[in-house]
C-alpha positions in Angstrom: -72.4 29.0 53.8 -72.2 26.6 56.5 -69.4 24.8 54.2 -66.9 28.1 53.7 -67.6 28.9 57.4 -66.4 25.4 59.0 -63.9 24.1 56.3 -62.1 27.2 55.2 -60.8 27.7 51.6 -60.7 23.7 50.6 -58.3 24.3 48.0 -55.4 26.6 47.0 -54.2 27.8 43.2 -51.4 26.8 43.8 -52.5 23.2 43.6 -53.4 23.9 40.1 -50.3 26.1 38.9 -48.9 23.6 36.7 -52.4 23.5 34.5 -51.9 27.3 33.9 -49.5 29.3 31.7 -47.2 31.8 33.7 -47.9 34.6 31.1 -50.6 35.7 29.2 -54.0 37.5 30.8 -54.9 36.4 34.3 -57.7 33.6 34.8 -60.4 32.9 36.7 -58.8 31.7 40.2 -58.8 28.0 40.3 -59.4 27.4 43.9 -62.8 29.2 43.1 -63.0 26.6 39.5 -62.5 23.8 41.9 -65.1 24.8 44.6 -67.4 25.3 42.0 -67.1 22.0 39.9 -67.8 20.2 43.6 -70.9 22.9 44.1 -72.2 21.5 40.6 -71.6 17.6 41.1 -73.7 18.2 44.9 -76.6 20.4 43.3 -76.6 18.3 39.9 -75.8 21.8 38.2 -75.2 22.3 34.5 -72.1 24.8 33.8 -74.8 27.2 32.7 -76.7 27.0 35.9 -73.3 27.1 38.1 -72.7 29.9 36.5 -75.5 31.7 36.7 -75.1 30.7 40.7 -71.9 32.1 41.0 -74.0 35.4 39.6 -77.0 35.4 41.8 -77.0 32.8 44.9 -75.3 34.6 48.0 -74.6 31.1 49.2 -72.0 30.6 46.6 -70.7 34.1 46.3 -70.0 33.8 49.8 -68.3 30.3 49.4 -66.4 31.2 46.4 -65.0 35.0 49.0 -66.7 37.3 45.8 -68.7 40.5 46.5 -72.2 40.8 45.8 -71.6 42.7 42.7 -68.8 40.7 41.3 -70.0 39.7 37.3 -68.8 35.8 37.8 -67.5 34.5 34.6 -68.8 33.0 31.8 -70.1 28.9 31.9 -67.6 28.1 29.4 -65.2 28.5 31.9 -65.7 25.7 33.9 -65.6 23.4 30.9 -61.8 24.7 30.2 -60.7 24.1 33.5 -62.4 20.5 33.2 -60.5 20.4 29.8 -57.4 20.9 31.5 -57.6 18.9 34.9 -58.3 15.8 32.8 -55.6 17.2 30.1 -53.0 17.7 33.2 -54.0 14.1 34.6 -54.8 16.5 37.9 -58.7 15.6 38.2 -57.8 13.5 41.6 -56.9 16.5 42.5 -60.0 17.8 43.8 -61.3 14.9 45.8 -58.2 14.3 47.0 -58.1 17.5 49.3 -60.9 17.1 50.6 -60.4 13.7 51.9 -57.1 15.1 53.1 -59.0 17.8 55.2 -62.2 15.3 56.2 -59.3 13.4 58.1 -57.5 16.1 59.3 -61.2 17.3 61.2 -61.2 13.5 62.1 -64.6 13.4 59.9 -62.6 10.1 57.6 -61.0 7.2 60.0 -57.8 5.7 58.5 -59.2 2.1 58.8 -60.5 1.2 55.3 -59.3 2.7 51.5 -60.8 5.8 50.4 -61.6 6.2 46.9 -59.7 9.3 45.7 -60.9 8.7 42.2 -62.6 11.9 40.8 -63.5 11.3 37.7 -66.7 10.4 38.7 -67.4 14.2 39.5 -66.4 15.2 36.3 -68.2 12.6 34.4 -71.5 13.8 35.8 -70.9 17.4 35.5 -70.4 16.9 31.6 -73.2 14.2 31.5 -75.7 17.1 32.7 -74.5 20.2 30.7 -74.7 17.7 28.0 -78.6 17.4 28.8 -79.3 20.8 29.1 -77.5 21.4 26.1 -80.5 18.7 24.1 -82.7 20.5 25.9 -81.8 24.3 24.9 -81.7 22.4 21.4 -85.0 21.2 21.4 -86.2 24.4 22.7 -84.8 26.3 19.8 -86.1 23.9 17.2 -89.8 22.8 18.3 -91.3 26.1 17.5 -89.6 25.9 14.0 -91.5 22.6 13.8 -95.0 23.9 14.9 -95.0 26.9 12.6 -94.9 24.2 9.6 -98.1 21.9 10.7 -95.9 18.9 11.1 
């Protein structure tokens, strides 16, 4: 809360127009895409879990400007709009503006080279939903297993 209230709305869909088709039914806004691919490299968040925060934490509601009974969006999302940041060669995208606005609020000095690389971020993300999707796997299949004696 402490994030929305001091740094404003980070990034702008506008910034991501060109990933986007002008026609067609509307998407998920991707300032909110953005805010919430950040929000799942800083919690270590699976796309299932992010989405299930954009749901139910208040926290990220309020970050992301949604009403408390807004139904979010589906996890699959935010692996799309990875899918097209990397597709679009726009992934720099997102750490980029926020370095911009951490030196605007004097929070970056000028004096060394920033890394504005983000594909770091994305990396991670996928690394983790990647877990969690083993794990849902072997969820599934180790009572299949038991039921057989082996």
């Amino acid at each position: 809360m402490h994030m929305r209230d001091e740094l404003g709305s980070i990034y702008e869909d506008k910034s991501f127009a060109d990933l986007f088709p002008n026609n067609g039914q509307p998407a998920e806004a991707p300032w909110r895409l953005a805010l919430v691919t950040i929000i799942q490299f800083a919690e270590g968040l699976s796309d299932r879990q992010a989405a299930d925060a954009v749901r139910g934490r208040i926290d990220v509601m309020y970050a992301l400007s949604l009403g408390l009974t807004d139904p979010g969006f589906d996890a699959s999302v935010l692996s799309e709009f990875r899918a097209r940041l990397i597709a679009g060669e726009a992934s720099e995208q997102l750490l980029t503006a926020m370095l911009t606005l951490f030196k605007e609020r004097g929070w970056l000095k000028g004096r060394g080279k920033q890394r504005t690389d983000s594909t770091h971020v994305l990396a991670k993300i996928r690394a983790i939903n990647r877990l969690v999707c083993v794990g849902e796997t072997l969820r599934h299949a180790l009572p299949l297993f038991g039921a057989r004696g082996t």
